[in-house]
C-alpha positions in Angstrom: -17.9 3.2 7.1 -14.8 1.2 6.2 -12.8 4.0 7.4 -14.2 4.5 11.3 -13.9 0.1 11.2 -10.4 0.6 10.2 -10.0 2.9 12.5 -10.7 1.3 15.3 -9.0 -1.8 14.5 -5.6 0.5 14.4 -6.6 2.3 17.5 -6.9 -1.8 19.3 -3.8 -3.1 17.5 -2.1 -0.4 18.4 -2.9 -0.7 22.2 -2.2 -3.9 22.5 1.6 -3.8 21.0 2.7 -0.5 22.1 2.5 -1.5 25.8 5.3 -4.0 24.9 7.0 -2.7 22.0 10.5 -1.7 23.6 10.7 -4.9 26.6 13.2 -6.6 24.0 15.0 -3.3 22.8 17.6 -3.9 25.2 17.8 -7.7 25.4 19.0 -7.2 21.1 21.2 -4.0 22.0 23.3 -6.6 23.9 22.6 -10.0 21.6 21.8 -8.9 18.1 19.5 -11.2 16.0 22.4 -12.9 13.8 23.4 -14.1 17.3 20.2 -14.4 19.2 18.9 -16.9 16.7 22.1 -18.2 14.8 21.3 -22.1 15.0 18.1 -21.5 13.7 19.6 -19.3 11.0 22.5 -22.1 10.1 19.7 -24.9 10.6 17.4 -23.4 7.9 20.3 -22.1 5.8 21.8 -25.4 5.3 18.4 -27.1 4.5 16.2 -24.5 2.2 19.6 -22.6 0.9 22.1 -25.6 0.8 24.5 -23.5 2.9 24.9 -20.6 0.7 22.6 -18.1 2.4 24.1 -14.6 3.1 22.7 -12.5 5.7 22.0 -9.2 6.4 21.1 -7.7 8.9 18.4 -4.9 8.4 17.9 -3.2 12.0 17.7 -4.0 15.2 14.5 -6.2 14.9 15.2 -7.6 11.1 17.3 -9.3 9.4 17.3 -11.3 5.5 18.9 -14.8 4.4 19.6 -14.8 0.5 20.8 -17.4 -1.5 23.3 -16.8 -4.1 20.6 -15.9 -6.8 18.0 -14.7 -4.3 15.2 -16.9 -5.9 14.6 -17.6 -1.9 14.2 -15.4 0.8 14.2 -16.2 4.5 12.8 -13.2 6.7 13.6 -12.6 10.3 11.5 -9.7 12.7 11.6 -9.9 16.0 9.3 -7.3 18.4 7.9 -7.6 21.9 9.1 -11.3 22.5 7.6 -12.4 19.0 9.0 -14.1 16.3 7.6 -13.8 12.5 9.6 -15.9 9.9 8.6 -15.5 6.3 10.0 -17.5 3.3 9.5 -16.6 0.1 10.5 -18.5 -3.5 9.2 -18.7 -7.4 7.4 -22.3 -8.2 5.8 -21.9 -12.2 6.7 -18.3 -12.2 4.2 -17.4 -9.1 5.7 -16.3 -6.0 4.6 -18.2 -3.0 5.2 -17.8 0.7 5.2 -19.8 3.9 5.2 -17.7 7.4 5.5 -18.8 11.0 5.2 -16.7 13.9 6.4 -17.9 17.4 4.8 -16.0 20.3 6.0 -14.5 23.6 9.2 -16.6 23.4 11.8 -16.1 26.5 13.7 -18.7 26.8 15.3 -18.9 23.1 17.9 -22.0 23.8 19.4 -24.1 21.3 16.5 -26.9 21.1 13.8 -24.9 20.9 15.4 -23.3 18.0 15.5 -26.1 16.5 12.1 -27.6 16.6 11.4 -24.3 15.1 13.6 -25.0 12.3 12.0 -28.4 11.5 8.5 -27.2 11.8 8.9 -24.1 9.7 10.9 -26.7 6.8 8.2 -28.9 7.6 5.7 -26.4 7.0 7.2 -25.1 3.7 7.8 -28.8 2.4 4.3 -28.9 2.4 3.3 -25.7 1.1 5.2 -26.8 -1.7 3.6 -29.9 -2.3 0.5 -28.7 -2.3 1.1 -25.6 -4.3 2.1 -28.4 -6.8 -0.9 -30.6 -6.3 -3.4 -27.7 -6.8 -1.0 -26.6 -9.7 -2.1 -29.8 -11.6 -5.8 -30.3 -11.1 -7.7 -29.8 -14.1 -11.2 -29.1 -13.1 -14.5 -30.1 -15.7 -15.8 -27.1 -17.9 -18.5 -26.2 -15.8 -16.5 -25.9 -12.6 -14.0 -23.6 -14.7 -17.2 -21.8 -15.9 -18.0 -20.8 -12.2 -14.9 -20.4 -11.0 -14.4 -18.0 -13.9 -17.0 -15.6 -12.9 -15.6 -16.1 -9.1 -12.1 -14.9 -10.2 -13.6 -11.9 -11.9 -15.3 -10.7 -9.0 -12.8 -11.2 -6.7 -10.5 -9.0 -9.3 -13.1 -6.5 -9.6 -13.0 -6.3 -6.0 -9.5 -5.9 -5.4 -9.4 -3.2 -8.3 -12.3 -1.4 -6.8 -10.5 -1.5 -3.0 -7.1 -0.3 -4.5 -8.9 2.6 -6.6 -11.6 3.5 -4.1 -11.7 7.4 -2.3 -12.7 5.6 0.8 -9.5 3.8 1.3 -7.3 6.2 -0.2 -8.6 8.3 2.9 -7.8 5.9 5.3 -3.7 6.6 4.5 -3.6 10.2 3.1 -6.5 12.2 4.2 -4.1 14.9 6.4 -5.8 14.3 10.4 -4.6 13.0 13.7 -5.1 9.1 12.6 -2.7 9.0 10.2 0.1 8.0 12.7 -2.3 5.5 14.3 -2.3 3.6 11.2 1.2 3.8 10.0 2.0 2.3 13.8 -1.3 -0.2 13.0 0.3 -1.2 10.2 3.8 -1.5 11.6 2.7 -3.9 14.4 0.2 -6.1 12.6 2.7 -7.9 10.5 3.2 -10.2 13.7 -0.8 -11.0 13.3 -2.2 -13.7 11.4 -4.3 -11.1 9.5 -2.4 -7.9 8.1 -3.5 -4.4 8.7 -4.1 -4.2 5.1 -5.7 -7.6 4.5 -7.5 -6.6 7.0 -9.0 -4.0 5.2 -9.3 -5.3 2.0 -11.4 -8.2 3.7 -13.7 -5.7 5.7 -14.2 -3.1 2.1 -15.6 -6.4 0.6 -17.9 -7.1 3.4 -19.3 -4.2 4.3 -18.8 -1.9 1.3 -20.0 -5.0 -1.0 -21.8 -8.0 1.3 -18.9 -10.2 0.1 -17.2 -12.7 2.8 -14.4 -15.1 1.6 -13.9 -18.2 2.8 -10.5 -18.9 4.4 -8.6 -22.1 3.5 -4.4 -22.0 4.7 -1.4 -20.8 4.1 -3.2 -17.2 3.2 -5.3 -18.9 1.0 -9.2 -18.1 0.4 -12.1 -18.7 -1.1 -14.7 -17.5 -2.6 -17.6 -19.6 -5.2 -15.0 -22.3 -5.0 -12.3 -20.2 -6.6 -9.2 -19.8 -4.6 -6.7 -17.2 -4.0 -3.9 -16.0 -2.7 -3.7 -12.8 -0.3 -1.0 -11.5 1.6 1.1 -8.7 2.8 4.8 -8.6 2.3 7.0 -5.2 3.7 9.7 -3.8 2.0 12.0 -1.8 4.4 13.9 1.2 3.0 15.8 2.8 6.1 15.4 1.4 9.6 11.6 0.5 11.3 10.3 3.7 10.3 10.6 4.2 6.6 8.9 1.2 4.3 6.6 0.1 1.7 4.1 -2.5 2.3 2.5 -4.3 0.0 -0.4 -5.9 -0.1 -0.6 -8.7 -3.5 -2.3 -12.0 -4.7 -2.2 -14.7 -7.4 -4.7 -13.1 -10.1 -4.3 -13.7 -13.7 -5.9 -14.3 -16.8 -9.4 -12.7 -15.6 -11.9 -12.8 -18.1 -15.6 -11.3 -18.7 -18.2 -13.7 -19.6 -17.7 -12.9 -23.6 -13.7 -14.3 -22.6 -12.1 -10.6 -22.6 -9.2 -9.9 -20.6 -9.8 -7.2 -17.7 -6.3 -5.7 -15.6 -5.6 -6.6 -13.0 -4.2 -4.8 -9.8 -1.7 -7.4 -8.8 -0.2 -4.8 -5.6 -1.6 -2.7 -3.4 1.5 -0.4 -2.3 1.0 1.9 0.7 5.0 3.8 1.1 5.4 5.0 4.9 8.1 7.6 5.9 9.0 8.1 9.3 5.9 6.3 10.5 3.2 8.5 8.6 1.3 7.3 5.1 3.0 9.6 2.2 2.1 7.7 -0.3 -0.3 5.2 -2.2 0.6 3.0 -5.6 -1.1 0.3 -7.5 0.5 -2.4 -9.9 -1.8 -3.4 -12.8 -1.4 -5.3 -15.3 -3.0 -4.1 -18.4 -4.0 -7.4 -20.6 -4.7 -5.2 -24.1 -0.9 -3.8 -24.1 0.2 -6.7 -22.1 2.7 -5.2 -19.7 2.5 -4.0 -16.4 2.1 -0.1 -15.0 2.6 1.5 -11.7 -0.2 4.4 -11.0 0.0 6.7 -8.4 -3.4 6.7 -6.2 -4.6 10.4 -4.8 -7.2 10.7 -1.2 -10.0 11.5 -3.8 -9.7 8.0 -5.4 -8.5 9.5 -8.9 -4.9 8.3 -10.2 -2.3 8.9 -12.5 0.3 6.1 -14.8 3.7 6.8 -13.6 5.4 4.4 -15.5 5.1 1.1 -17.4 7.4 -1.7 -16.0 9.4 -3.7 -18.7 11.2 -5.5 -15.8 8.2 -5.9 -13.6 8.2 -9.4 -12.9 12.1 -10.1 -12.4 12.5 -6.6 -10.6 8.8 -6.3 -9.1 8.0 -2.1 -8.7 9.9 -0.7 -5.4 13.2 -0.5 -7.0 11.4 2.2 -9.3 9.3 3.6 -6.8 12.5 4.6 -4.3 14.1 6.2 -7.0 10.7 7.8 -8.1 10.1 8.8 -4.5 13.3 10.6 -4.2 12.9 12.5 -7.8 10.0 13.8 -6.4 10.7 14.8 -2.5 7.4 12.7 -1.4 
């Protein structure tokens, strides 16, 4: 079922973006995006980086901002007249993310770049504030207690969507769709709601009657417990050729006897040349307490790869180009 849904939600996204896709193509050609948008890139340098960003430029549509030690990352893609800004940083060892996307924008002058400037650094301000807020609220033992058991289905659902044969068809059963998705996937990151959040949102309702609530800043939630959920996309070589990753804040998941379960902490779906090659999971394993990359197949089953010493300072795609290219996927 989650698979003809899916489906059709590509087929839609796919039809509404493709129509537009190359209008801009030329307007960049002639102004890159360093130049197109270079007050808003020295405004939000000098306030979120303190002037030290370096940029670079990915394609055409993308470009990065870096501070020196890369704890933040500002994110530019531009497509079909739209804007999508992502910022990404470490607060308590989590990684949290603030993302605005400006819509249908012509007329890309000096003060409106600026207003977008304040609102996206007013927007993170506050994500950061209440990151900090939530960070420090100590709920009573019976709120824990439910929120506990909330947590641990919510886990068990992600697991159970990352592992399943259902959604492992979706990206490498061999048919005509495949491409459909891979472009699905390519366009949504402009939408509010991710191809593959998207997914994961619909396997929990329809493959298991669960419906989260939704709160901001990709927050959810579910039983009172809240989560994060988001998709972040890692490009290798130009538009066509990526990983992206689908991840949320889960940790410290517990049974109701207090055992540790995994957790699948990424959902990595690699896409060459805008077809689905390949499918990896993250999880951490709480017994050997360390973190593993397996390798999901279109019949559900999977296979370790690798453990990751490194995992949370180097995260898993490093590995995974090098492991991609060792074996010709």
């Amino acid at each position: 079922m989650i698979y003809a849904i899916v489906t059709i939600i590509a087929v839609f996204v796919i039809a509404r973006f493709l129509i537009s896709l190359d209008k801009d193509k030329k307007v960049l050609e002639s102004q890159p995006l360093e130049i197109k948008f270079g007050r808003l890139i020295e405004i939000l340098d000098e306030k979120l980086l303190d002037g030290n960003g370096g940029v670079t430029v990915l394609d055409l549509r993308s470009l990065n901002i870096y501070n020196d030690d890369k704890t933040q990352i500002i994110q530019f893609f531009y497509s079909s007249s739209n804007l999508n800004l992502t910022w990404r940083s470490k607060f308590s060892g989590k990684e949290i993310t603030a993302q605005k996307n400006i819509p249908n924008g012509l007329d890309w002058n000096l003060t409106l770049q600026e207003q977008i400037a304040d609102s996206f650094i007013n927007q993170i301000e506050m994500k950061i504030k209440t990151y900090k807020r939530l960070d420090s609220i100590s709920e009573d033992t019976n709120s824990q207690t439910i929120e506990e058991k909330a947590k641990f289905k919510i886990n068990s659902l992600f697991y159970a969507f990352c592992f399943s044969a259902e959604t492992a068809k979706i990206f490498l059963e061999e048919n005509s769709m495949r491409k459909n998705v891979a472009e699905a996937i390519y366009l949504s990151i402009l939408e509010k709601n991710k191809f593959l959040e998207t997914a994961f949102k619909l396997f929990a309702k329809k493959v298991h009657g669960v419906e989260f609530g939704e709160s901001s800043f990709n927050f959810y939630r579910y039983n009172n417990f809240r989560f994060f959920l988001d998709v972040r996309r890692e490009i290798i070589e130009g538009n066509s050729t990526f990983f992206e990753i689908l991840y949320n804040d889960l940790e410290d998941v517990k049974d109701d006897d207090g055992q540790e379960y995994a957790v699948a902490v990424e959902f990595i779906v690699y896409v060459m040349d805008m077809c689905p090659k390949a499918v990896f999971v993250v999880v951490y394993d709480a017994i050997l307490d360390c973190y593993a990359i397996r390798q999901v197949y279109k019949d559900g089953t999977s296979a370790k790869i690798t453990f990751l010493e490194d995992y949370e300072e180097s995260g898993a795609t490093e590995f995974l180009e090098e492991f991609i290219t060792n074996q010709n996927l």
